[in-house]
C-alpha positions in Angstrom: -102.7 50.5 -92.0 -104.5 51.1 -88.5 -105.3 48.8 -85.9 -109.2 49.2 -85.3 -109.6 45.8 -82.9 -107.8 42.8 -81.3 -109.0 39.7 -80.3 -107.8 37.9 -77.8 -108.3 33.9 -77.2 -107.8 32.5 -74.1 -107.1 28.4 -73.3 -106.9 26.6 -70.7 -103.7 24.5 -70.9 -103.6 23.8 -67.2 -106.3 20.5 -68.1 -104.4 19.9 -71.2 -101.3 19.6 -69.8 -103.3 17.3 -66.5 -104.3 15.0 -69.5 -101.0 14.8 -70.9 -99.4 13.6 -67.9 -101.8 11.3 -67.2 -101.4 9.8 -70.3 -97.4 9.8 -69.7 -98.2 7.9 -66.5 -100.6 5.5 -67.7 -98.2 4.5 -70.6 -95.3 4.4 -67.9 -97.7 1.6 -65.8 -98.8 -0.1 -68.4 -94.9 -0.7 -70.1 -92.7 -0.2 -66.8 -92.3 -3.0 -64.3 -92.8 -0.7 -61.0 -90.1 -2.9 -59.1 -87.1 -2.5 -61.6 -88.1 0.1 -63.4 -87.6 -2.1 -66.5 -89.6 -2.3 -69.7 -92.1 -4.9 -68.7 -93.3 -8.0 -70.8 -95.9 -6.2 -72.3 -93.6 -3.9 -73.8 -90.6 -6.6 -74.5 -93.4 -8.5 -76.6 -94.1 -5.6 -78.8 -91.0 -4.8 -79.7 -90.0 -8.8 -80.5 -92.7 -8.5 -82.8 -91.3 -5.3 -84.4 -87.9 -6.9 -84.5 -89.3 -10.0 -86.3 -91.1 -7.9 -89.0 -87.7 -5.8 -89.4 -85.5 -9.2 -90.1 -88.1 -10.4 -92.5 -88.2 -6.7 -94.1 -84.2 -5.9 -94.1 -82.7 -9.6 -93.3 -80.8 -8.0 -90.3 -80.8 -10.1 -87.1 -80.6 -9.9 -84.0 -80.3 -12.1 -80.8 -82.1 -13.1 -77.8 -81.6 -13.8 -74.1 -83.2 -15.5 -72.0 -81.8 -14.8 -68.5 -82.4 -16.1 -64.8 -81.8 -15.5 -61.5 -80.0 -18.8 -59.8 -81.7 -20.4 -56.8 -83.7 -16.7 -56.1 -86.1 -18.9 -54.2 -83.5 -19.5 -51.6 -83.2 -16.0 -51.8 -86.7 -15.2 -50.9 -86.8 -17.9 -48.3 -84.4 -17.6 -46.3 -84.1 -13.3 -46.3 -87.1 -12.7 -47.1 -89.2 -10.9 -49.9 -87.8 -6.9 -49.0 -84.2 -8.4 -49.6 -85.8 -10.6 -53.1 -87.2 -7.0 -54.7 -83.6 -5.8 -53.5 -81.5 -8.6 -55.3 -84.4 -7.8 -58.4 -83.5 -4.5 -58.7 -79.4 -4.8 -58.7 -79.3 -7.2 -60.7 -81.9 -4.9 -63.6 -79.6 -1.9 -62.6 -76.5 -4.3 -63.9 -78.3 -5.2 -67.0 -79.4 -2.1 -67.8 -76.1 -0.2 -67.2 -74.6 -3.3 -69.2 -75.8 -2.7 -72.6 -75.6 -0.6 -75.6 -78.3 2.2 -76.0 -80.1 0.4 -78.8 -80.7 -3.2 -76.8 -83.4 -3.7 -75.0 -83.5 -5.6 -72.0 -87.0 -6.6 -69.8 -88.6 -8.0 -66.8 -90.1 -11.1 -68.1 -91.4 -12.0 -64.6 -90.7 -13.1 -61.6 -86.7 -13.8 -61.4 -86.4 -13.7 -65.3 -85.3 -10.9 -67.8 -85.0 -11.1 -71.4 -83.2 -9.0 -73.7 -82.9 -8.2 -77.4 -79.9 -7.4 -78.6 -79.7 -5.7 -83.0 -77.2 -7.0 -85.1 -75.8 -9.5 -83.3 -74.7 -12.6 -84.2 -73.9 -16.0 -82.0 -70.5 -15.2 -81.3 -71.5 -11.7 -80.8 -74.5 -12.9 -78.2 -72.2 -15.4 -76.3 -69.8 -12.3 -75.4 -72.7 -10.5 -74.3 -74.3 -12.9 -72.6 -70.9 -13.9 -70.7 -70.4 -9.9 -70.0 -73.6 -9.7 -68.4 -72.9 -13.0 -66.2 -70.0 -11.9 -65.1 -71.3 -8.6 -64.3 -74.1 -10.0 -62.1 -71.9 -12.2 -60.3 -69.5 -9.4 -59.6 -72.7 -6.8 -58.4 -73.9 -7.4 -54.9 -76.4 -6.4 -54.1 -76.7 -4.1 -50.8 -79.8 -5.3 -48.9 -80.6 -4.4 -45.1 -78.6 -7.8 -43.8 -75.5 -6.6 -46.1 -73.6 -7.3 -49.4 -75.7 -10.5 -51.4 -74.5 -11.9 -54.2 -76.3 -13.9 -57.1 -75.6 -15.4 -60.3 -77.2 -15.6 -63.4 -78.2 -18.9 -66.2 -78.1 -17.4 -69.4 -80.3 -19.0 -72.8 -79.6 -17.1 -76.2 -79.9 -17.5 -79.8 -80.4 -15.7 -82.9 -83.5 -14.8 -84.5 -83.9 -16.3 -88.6 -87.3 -14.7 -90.9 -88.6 -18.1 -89.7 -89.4 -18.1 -86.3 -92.2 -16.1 -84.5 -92.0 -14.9 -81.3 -93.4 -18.2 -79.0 -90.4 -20.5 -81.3 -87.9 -17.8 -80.7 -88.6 -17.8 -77.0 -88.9 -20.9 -76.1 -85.5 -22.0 -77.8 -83.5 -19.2 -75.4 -85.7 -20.1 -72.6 -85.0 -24.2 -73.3 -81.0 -23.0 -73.7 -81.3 -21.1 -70.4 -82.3 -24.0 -68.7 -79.5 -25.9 -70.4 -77.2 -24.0 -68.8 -79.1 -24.1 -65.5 -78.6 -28.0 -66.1 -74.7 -27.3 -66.5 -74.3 -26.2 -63.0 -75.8 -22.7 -63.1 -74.0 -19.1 -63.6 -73.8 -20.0 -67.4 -74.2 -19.4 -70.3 -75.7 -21.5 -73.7 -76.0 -19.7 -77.1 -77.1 -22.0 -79.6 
């Protein structure tokens, strides 16, 4: 019942912890578009996959948008590149402040997001699709020269066990440029 000895043992967490967040801020590069602070393609890509296997494993779908800045190169031409990132980020900000907490939407690149969007089905997906439209044209966005205001053309449809990730893509990305064909700030679900 008596104590004779202790030992202590001493770490050093200080480079642990270093490590740590250096991992934190490597994953944060390599999944984080710096610009909008959106998950970047990379990590849009990885979790279509995921999504895929889940509606082949449980049959729940989900929808897809494929989503575009209207005439951004007029944007960039005539204010410039500084008032571009600007529109780039508003319009990610009125995404991402436009969705519930379990959709996902991206920086694809350039001028184009994408978004995935769980248990939604094509009537579900248009009124998304038309919220965040609406949205976008409603959010200027506040660059050096004042308010600017863009619209968006808007491509979804929903995933089936069939389709991989390039077929399910390229039919929103095909229906985005449908709707760019309709006259722009629209949107085709199909």
């Amino acid at each position: 019942g008596r104590f004779t000895g202790a030992v202590e043992v001493f770490t050093e967490i200080s480079t642990r912890q270093a490590l740590s967040q250096q991992v934190e801020e490597l994953k944060k590069l390599a999944l984080i578009d710096p610009l909008t602070e959106l998950p970047n393609r990379r990590h849009f890509e990885a979790q279509l996959h995921s999504q895929l296997e889940e509606l082949r494993r449980s049959r729940v779908s989900f929808g897809l948008l494929f989503i575009d800045i209207d005439h951004f190169k007029q944007v960039n031409d005539l204010h410039g590149h500084g008032v571009g990132d600007q529109v780039l980020s508003t319009v990610a900000k009125t995404l991402l402040h436009a969705i519930r907490p379990f959709d996902l939407v991206a920086r694809w690149g350039g001028e184009e997001f994408t978004g995935i969007f769980p248990h939604a089905q094509a009537e579900d997906l248009l009124g998304i699709a038309d919220r965040l439209r609406i949205l976008v044209a409603n959010s200027p966005a506040e660059t050096d020269t004042g308010p600017l205001t863009v619209t968006i053309s808007i491509g979804g449809t929903v995933a089936s066990p069939d389709d991989s990730p390039a077929s399910l893509l390229k039919r929103a990305d095909d229906l985005m440029y449908q709707s760019k064909a309709n006259g722009r700030n629209r949107v085709a679900v199909g």
